[in-house]
C-alpha positions as a printed NumPy array, in Angstrom:
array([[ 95.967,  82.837,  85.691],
       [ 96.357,  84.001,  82.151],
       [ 97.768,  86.776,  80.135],
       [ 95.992,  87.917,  77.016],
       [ 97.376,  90.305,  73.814],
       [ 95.592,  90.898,  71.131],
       [ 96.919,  93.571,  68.557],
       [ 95.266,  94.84 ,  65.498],
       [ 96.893,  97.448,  62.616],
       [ 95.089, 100.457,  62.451],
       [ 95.231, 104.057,  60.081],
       [ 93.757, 106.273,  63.26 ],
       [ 96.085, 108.447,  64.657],
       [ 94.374, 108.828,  68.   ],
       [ 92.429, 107.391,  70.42 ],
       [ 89.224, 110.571,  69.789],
       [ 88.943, 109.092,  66.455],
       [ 88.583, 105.409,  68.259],
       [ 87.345, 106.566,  71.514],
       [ 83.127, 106.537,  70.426],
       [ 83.032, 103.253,  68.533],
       [ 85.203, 101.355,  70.905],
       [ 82.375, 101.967,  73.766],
       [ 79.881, 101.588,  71.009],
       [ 81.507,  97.628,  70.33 ],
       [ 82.029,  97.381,  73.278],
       [ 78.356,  97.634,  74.898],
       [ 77.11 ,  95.695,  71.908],
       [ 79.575,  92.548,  72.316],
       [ 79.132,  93.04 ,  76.4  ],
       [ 75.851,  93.935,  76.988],
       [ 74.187,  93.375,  80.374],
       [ 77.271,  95.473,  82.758],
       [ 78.955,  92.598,  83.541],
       [ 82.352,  94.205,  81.711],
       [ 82.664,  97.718,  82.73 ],
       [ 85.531, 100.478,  81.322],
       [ 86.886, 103.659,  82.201],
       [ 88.728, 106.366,  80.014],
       [ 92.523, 107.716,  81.84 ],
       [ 93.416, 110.409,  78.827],
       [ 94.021, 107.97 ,  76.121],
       [ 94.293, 104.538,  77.647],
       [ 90.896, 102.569,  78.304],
       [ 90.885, 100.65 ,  81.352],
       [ 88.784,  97.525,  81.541],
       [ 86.995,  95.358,  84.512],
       [ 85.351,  92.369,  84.946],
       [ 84.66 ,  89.226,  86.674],
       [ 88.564,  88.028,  87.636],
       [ 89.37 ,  90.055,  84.401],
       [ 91.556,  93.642,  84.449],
       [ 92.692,  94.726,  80.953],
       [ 93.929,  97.774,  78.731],
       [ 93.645,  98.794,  74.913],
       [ 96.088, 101.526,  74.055],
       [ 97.084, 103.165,  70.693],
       [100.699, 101.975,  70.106],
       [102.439, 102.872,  66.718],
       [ 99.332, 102.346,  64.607],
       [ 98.142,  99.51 ,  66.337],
       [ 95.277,  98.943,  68.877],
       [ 96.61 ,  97.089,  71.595],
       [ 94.378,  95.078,  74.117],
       [ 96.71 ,  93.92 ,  77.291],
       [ 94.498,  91.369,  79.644],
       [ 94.986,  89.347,  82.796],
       [ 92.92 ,  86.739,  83.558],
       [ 91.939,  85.267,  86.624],
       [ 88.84 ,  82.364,  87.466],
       [ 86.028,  82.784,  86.501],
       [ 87.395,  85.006,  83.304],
       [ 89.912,  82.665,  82.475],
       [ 87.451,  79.793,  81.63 ],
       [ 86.123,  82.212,  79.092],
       [ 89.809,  83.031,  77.834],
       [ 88.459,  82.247,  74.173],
       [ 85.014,  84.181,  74.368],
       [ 86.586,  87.386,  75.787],
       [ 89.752,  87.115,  73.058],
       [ 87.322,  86.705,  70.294],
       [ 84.869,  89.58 ,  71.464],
       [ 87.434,  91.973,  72.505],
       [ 89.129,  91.174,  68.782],
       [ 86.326,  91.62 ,  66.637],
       [ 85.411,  94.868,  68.686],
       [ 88.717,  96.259,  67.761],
       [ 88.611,  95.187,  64.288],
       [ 85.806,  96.922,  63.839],
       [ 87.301,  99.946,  65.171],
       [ 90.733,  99.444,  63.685],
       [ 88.765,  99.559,  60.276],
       [ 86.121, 102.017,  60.955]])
């Protein structure tokens, strides 16, 4: 098992601003249903294969919690560099 963070600066003040282009990013990167998310008020909740994950808005920073389990763990560097550049592109958006 595995524990991912990723955290990326950001000027948005809240998650409605990010809300629409973080499921935009996040269908393109993921396409097929094989990740699937959920909205709680402002904290996105994320499944997948041996994967459960959140991304928050935290002091004017995204912040992406994972934990990984087989089979998403083999793909520990896939999903951090997917989920990063999604939020990125958010963060800067």
């Amino acid at each position: 098992m595995s524990d991912l963070t990723i955290e990326v600066s950001t000027a948005k003040s809240s998650m409605d601003e990010i809300r629409p282009a973080l499921d935009a990013g996040l269908k393109e990167e993921f396409p097929g249903g094989m990740l699937k998310w959920r909205w709680e008020g402002d904290v996105m909740h994320l499944s997948g294969p041996g994967a459960t994950a959140t991304i928050v808005l935290e002091d004017g920073r995204l912040v992406g919690r994972a934990h990984l389990k087989p089979p998403a763990v083999l793909m520990k560097p896939v999903i951090e560099k997917k989920i990063t550049a999604v939020m990125k592109k958010v963060a800067a958006a």
